[in-house]
TILOLO-644275 format. One record per residue (C-alpha): residue number from 0; residue in one letter; x, y negated, z. Coordinates in Angstrom, 2 decimals. Layout:
BEGIN
REC  num  residu        u        v        w
REC  NUM       A        X        Y        Z
...
***
This chain:
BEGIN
REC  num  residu        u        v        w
REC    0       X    72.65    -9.40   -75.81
REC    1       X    73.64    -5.36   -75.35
REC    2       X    76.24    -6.72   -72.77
REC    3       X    73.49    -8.81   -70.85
REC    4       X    70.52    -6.04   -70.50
REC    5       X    73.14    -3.66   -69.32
REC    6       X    74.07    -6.25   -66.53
REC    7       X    70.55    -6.55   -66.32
REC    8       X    70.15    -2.78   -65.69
REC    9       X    73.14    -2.34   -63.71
REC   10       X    71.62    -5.26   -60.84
REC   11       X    70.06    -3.65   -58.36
REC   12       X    67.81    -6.74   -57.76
REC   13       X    66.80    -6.32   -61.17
REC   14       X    65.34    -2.85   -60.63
REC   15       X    63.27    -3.67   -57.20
REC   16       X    61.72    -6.28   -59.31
REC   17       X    60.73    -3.62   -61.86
REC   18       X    59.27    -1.18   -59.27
REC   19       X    57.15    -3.74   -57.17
REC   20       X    55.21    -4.85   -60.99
REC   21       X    54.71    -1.27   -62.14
REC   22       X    53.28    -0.79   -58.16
REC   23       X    51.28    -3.58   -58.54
REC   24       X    49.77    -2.76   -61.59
REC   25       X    48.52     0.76   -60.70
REC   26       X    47.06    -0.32   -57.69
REC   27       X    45.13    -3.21   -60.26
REC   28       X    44.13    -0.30   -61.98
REC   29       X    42.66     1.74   -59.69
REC   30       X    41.06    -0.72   -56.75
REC   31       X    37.60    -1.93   -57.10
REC   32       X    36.85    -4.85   -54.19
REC   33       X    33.10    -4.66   -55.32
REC   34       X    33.00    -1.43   -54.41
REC   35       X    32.58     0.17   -50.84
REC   36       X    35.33     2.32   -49.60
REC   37       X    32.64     4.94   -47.82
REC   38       X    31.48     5.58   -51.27
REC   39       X    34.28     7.45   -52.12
REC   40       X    34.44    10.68   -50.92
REC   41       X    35.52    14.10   -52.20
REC   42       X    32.80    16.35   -53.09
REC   43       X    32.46    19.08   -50.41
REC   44       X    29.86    21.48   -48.74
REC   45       X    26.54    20.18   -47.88
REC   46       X    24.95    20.17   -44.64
REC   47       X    21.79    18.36   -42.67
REC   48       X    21.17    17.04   -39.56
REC   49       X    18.22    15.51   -37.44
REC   50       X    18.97    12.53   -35.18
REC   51       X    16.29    12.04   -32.32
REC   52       X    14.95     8.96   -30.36
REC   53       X    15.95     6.69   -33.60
REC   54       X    14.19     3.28   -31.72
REC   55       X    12.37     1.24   -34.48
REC   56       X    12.15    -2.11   -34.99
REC   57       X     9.29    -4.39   -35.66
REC   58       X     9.77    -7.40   -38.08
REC   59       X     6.98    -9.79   -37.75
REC   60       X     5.66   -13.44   -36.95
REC   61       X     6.18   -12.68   -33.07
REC   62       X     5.40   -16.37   -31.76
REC   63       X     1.48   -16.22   -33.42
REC   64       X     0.67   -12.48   -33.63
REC   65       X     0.62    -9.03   -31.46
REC   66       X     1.13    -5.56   -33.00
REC   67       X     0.46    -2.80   -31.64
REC   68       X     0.69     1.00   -33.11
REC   69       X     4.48     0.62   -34.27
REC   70       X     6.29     3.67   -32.07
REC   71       X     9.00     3.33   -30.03
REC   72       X    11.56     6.03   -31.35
REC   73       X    11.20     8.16   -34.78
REC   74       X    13.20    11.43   -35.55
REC   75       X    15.31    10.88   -38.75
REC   76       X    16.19    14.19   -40.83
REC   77       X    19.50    13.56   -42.95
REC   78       X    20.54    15.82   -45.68
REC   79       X    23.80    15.29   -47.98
REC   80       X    27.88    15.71   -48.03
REC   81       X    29.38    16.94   -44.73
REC   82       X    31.89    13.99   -44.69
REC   83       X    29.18    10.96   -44.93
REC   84       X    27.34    13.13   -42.90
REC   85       X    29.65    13.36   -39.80
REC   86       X    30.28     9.48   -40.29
REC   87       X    26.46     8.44   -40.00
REC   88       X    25.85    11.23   -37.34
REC   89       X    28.97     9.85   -35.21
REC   90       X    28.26     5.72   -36.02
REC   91       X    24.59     5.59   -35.88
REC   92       X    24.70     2.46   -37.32
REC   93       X    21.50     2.44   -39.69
REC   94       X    18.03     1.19   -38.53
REC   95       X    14.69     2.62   -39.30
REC   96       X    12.32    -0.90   -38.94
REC   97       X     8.62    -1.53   -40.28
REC   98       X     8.45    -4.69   -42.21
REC   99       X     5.01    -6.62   -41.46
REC  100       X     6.32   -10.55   -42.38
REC  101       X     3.40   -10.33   -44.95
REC  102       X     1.24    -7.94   -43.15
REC  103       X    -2.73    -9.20   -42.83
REC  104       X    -5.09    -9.34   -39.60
REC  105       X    -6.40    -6.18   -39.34
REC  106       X    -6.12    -2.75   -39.09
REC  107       X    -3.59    -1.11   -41.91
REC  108       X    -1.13     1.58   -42.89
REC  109       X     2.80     0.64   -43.11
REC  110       X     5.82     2.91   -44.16
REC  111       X     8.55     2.76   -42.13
REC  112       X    12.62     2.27   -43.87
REC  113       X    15.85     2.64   -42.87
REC  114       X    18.95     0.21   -43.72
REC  115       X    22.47     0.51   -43.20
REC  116       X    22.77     4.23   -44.50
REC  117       X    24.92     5.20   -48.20
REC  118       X    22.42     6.49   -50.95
REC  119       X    24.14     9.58   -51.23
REC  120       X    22.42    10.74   -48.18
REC  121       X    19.21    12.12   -48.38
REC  122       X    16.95    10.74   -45.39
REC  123       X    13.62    11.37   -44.14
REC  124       X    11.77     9.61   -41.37
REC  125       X     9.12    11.60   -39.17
REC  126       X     6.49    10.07   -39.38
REC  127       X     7.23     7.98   -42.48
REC  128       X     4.47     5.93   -42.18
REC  129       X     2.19     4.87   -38.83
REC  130       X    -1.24     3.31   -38.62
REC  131       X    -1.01    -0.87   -36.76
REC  132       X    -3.28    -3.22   -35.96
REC  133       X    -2.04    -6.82   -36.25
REC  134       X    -3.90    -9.24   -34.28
REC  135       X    -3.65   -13.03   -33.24
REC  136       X    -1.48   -13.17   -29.77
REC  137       X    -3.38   -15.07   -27.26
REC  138       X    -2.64   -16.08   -23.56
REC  139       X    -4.90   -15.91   -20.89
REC  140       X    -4.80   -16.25   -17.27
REC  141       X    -6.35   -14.04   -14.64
REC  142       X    -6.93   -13.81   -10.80
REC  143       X    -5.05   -10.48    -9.28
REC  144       X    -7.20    -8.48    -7.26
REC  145       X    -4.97    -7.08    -4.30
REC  146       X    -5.84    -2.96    -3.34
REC  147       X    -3.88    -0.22    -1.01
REC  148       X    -5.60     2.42     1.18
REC  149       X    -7.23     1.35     4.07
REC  150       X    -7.01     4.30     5.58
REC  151       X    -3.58     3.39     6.12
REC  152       X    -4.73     1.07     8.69
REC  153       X    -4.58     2.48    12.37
REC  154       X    -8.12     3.13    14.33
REC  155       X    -8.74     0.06    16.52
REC  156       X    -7.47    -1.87    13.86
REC  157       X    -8.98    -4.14    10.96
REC  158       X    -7.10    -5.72     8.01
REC  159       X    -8.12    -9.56     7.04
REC  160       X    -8.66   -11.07     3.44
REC  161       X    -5.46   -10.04     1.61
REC  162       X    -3.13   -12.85     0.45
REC  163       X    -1.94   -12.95    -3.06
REC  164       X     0.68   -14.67    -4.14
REC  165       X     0.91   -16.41    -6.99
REC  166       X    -3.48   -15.69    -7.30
REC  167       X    -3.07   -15.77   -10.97
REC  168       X    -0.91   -14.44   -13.71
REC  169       X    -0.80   -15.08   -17.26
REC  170       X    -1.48   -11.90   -19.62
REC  171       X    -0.17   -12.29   -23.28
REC  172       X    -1.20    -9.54   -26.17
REC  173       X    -3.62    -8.68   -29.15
REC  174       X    -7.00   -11.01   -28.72
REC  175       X    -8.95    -7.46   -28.85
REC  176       X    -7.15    -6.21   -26.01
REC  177       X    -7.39    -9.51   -24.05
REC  178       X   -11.05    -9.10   -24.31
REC  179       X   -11.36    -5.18   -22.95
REC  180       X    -9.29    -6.61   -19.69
REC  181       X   -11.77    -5.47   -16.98
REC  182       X    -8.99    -5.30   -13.87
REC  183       X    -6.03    -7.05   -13.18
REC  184       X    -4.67    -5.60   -10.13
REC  185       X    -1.62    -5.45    -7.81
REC  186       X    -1.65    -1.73    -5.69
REC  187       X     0.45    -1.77    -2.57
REC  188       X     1.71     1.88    -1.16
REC  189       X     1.40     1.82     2.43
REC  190       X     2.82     5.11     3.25
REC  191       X     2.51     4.94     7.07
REC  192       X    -0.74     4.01     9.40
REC  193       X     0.37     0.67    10.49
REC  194       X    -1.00    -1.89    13.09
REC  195       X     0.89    -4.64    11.46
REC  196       X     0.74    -6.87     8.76
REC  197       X     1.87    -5.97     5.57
REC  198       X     3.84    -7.98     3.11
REC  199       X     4.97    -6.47    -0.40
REC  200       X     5.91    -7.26    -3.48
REC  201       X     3.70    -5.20    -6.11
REC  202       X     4.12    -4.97    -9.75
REC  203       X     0.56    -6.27   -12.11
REC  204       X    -1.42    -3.57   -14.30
REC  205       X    -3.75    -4.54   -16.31
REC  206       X    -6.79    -1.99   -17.12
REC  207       X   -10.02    -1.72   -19.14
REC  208       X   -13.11    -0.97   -18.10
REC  209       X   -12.24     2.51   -18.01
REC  210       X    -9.35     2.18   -16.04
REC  211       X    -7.25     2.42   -18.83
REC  212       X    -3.57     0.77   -19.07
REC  213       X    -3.21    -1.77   -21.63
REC  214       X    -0.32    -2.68   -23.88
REC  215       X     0.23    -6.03   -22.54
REC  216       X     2.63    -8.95   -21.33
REC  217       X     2.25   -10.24   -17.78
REC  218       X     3.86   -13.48   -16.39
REC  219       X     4.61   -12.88   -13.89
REC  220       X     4.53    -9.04   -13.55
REC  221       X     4.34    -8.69    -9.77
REC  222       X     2.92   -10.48    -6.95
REC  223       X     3.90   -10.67    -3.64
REC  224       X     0.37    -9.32    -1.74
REC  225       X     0.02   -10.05     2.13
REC  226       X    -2.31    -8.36     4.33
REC  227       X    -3.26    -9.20     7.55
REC  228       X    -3.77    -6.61    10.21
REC  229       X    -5.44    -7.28    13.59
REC  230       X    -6.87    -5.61    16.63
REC  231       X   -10.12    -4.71    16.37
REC  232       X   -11.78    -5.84    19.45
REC  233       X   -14.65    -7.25    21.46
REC  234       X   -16.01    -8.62    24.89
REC  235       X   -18.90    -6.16    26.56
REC  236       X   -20.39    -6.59    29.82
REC  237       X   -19.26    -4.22    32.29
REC  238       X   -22.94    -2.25    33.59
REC  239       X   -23.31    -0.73    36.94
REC  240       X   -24.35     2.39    37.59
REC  241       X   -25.81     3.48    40.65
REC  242       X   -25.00     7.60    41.68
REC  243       X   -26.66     9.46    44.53
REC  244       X   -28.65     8.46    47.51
REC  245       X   -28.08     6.41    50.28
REC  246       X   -27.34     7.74    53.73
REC  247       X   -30.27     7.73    55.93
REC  248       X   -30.51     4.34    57.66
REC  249       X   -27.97     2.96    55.21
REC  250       X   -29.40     0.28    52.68
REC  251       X   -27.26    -0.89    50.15
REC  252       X   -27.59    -4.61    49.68
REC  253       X   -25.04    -5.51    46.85
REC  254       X   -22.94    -3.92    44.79
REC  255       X   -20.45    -7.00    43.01
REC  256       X   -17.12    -6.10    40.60
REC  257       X   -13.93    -8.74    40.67
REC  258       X   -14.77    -9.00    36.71
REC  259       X   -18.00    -8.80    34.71
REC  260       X   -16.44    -8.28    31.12
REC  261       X   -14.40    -6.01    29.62
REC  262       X   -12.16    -5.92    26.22
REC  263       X   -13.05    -2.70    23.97
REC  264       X   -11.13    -2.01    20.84
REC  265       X   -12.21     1.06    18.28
REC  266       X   -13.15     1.05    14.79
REC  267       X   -15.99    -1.78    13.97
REC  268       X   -18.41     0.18    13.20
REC  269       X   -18.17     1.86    17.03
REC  270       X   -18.26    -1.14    18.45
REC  271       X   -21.13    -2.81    16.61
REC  272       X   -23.36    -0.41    18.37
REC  273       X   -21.64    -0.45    21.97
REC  274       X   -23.28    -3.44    23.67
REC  275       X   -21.41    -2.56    27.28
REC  276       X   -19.26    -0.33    29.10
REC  277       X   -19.90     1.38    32.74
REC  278       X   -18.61     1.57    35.89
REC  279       X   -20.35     4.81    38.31
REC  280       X   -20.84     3.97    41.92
REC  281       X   -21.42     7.27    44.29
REC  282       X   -23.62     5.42    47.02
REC  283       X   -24.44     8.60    48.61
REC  284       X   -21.16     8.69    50.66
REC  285       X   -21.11     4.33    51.77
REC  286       X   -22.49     4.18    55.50
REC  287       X   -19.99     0.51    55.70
REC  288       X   -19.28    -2.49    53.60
REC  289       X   -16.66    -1.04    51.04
REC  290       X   -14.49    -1.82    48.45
REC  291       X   -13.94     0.62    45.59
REC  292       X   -11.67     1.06    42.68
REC  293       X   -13.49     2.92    39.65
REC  294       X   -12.51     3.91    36.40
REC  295       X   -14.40     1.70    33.46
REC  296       X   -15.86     4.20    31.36
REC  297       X   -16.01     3.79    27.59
REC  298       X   -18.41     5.44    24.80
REC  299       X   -17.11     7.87    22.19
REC  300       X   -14.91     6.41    19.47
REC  301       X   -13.62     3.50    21.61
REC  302       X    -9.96     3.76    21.80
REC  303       X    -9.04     1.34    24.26
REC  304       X   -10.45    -1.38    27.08
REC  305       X    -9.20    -3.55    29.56
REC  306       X    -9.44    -3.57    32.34
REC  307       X    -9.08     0.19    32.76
REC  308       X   -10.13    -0.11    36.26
REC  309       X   -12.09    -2.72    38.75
REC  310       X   -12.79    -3.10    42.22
REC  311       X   -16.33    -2.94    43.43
REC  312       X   -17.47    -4.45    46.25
REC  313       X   -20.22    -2.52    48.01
REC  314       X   -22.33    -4.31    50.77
REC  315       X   -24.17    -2.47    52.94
REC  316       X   -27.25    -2.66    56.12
REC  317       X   -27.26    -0.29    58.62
REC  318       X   -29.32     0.25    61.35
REC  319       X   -28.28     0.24    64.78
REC  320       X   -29.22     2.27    67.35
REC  321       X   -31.53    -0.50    68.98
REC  322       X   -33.03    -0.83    65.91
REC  323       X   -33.74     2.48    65.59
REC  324       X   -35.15     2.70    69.68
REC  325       X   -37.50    -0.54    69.15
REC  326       X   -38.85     0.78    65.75
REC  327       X   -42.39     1.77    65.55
REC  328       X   -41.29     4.99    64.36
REC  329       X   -38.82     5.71    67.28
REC  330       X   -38.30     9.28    67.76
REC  331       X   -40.05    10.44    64.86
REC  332       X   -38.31    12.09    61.92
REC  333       X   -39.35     9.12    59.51
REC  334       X   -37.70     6.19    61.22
REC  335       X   -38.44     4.29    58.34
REC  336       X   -42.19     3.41    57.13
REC  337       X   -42.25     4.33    53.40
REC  338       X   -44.79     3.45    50.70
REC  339       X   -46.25     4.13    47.69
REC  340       X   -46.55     1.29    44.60
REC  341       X   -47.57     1.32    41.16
REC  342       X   -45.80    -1.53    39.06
REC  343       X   -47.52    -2.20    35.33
REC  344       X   -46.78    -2.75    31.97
REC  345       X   -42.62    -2.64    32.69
REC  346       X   -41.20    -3.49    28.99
REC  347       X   -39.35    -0.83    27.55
REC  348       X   -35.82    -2.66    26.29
REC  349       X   -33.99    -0.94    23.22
REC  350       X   -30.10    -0.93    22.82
REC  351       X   -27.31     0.05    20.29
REC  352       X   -30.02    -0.36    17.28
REC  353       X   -27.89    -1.03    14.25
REC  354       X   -28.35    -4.64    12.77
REC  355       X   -29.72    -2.90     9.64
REC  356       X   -32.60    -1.30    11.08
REC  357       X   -35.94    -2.02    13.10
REC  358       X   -37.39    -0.09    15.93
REC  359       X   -41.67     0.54    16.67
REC  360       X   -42.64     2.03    19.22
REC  361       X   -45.15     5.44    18.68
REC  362       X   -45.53     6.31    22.11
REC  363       X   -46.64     4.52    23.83
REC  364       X   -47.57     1.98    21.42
REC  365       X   -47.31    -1.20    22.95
REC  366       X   -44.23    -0.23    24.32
REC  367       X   -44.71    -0.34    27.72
REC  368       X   -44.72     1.70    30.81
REC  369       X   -46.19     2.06    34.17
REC  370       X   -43.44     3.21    37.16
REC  371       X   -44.53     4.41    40.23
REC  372       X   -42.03     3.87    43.29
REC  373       X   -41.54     4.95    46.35
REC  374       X   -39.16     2.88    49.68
REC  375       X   -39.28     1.20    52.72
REC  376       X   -42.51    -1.05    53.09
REC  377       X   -40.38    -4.17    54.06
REC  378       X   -38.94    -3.78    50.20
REC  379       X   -41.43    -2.66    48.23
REC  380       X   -44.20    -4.75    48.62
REC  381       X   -42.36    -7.73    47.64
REC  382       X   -40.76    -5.40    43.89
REC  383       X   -42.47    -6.88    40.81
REC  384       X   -41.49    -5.78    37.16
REC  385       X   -38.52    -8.25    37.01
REC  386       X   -36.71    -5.78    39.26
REC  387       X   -36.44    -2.77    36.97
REC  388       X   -35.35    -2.48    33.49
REC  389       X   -36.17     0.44    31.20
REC  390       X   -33.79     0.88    28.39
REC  391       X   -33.67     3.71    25.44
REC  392       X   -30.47     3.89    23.91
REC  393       X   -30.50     4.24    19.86
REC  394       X   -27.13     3.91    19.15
REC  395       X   -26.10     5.89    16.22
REC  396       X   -29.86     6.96    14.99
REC  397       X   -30.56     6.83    11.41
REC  398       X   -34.27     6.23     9.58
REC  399       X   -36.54     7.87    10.67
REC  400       X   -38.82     9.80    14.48
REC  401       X   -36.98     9.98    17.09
REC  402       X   -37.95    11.16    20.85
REC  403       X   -35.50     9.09    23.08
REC  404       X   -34.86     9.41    26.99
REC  405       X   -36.14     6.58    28.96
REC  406       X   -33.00     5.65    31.76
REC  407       X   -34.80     3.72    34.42
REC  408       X   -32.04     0.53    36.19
REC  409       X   -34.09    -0.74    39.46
REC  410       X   -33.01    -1.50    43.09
REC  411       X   -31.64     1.00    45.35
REC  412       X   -33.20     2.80    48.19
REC  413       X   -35.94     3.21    46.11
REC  414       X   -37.14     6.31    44.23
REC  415       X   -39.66     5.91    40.97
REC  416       X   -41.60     8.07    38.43
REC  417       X   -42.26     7.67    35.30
REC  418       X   -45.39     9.14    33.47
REC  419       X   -43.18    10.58    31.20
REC  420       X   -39.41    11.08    30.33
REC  421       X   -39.21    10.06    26.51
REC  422       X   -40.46     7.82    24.13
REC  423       X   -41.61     8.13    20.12
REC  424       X   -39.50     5.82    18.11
REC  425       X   -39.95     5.20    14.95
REC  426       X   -36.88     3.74    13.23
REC  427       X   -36.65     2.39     9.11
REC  428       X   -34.66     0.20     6.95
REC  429       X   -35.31    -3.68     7.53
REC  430       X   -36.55    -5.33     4.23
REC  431       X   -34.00    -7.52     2.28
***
């Protein structure tokens, strides 16, 4: 037996066997599986730390209910060993999360944990505990109500009805905050004055009454908002304006234009009150039929018209030398016999009045006016009130008195007086 454990000793085999059990056995004796390896540490200075922006996470019933209150990120203040220190500083791998699987309706107060972090680190969450509401998560849909600046929109130009598109969106939160939804908008940023129409894709907010932004989920959470832009434009008669006096012996007979309408564009309000535009004929130079071109003249605040220009037509009489030796008159300074006629009761016409007010006459009260004219006998006796308008312009008045000048339109070659210059005007509201 002697002679067989020395062999036994003497093997080299023998004594690798040997080592690996006793190795095996301390390492039995000193590893715990149940245990975790970062719990082991050597005992060492202590130090803190505070980690910021920590997010937090909500656990709830997220298909039925809406919470609101639970903040985004936390700070959390960590005290405790340098080594587990560094490791949870480095890692981050801990969560700070509000548990509300059992929370009530209602209004409450919940403490916010952490998870993931050893025990032998002290840790404290600010704020430890927040204030949410937990409400029942409804759906609702809404229209989207388009805006931007119209001021963005060039003068002469108007925008259309804006097109949104999709109309409506579906808004998802809290059943309280469903009900404060006053506005559901879509705001597009036109940064330059445009003349064309605008097409953008604008995200949804959703406000209170207040114009408040509420904590809510839209579907989808832009629209795509078109606006139409267009010229703003209309069709005026062109008005003719007689300047000067005739030569003597010259009659003018016609005056015609190769168009009677023009296009004006300017901001609507501008040209709700222009009812036509005017072209100026100097008569005081014509002694032949002529034709003209002349400048259309446009009104403050209109931007544009067309045509810019027209050709008038001026037809003229003039008498001949014959004429002049077989007149009655011959020889005398006043080849011409002129007369004197009174013409009653001309209706005075008003113009520009905006559609929102009415007009009464003060003075005169009935509103009309005698004229007194003066021309060759051959023409005036056969002049009745048809031949002569008398027009006040009240574009641009507001409520109230107003003395206005009385512009008299009548045939030429003839002179006229009025008994007086103005008018009294009273202009107010019209009733709804």
């Amino acid at each position: 037996m002697d002679k067989f454990i020395d062999k036994l000793i003497d093997s080299s085999w023998f004594m690798k066997i040997v080592a690996l059990l006793l190795a095996l056995l301390l390492f039995s004796s000193i590893y715990d599986g149940s245990k975790d390896l970062s719990d082991n540490y050597v005992p060492g200075d202590q130090d803190s730390t505070t980690i910021h922006n920590v997010p937090v996470k909500g656990y709830y019933d997220t298909e039925n209910l809406a919470v609101s209150g639970i903040p985004k990120t936390v700070d959390v203040h960590i005290s405790g060993p340098k080594s587990l220190l560094q490791q949870v500083k480095i890692q981050q791998n801990f969560e700070v999360y509000v548990d509300l699987t059992k929370a009530e309706i209602g209004n409450q107060k919940v403490k916010l944990r952490t998870r993931n972090i050893t025990d032998k680190l002290e840790v404290t969450i600010k704020p430890d505990t927040v204030r949410v509401d937990v409400q029942e998560k409804v759906t609702k849909e809404f229209k989207v109500e388009p805006e931007f600046n119209s001021r963005a929109i060039q003068d002469g130009y108007i925008y259309e009805t804006p097109v949104v598109n999709p109309g409506m969106v579906k808004i998802t939160g809290a059943k309280n905050v469903i009900d404060q939804i006053s506005y559901v908008k879509a705001t597009l940023n036109i940064r330059n004055a445009t003349n064309r129409t605008v097409s953008q894709n604008a995200a949804v907010t959703v406000l209170d009454k207040d114009l408040n932004k509420l904590d809510v989920i839209v579907q989808p959470n832009s629209v795509l908002v078109t606006i139409p832009i267009k010229s703003s434009s209309k069709t005026v008669p062109i008005r003719i304006v007689e300047k000067g006096t005739p030569k003597a012996g010259v009659s003018i007979d016609s005056i015609k234009l190769n168009v009677d309408d023009a296009k004006i564009t300017g901001k609507k309000e501008v040209l709700d009150k222009t009812q036509n535009v005017r072209v100026e004929v100097d008569i005081s130079n014509i002694d032949a039929d002529t034709e003209l071109t002349l400048p259309v003249i446009i009104s403050d605040g209109i931007t544009s018209v067309d045509p810019e220009t027209v050709k008038a037509t001026v037809n003229v009489t003039q008498q001949t030398d014959t004429q002049a030796s077989t007149s009655p008159n011959a020889g005398t300074s006043n080849p011409v016999t002129q007369v004197n006629k009174s013409i009653s009761n001309i209706p005075i016409q008003i113009q520009g009045l905006n559609d929102n007010y009415v007009a009464t006459f003060r003075d005169p009260v009935n509103g009309k006016l005698n004229l007194d004219i003066t021309g060759d006998e051959s023409v005036v006796k056969n002049l009745t009130a048809s031949d002569f308008a008398l027009i006040v312009n009240l574009t641009g008045l507001e409520a109230g008195q107003h003395e206005t000048k009385i512009v008299v339109n009548g045939p030429a070659n003839i002179k006229w007086t009025l008994p007086k210059e103005t008018v009294s005007i009273s202009i107010s509201q019209k009733e709804a």
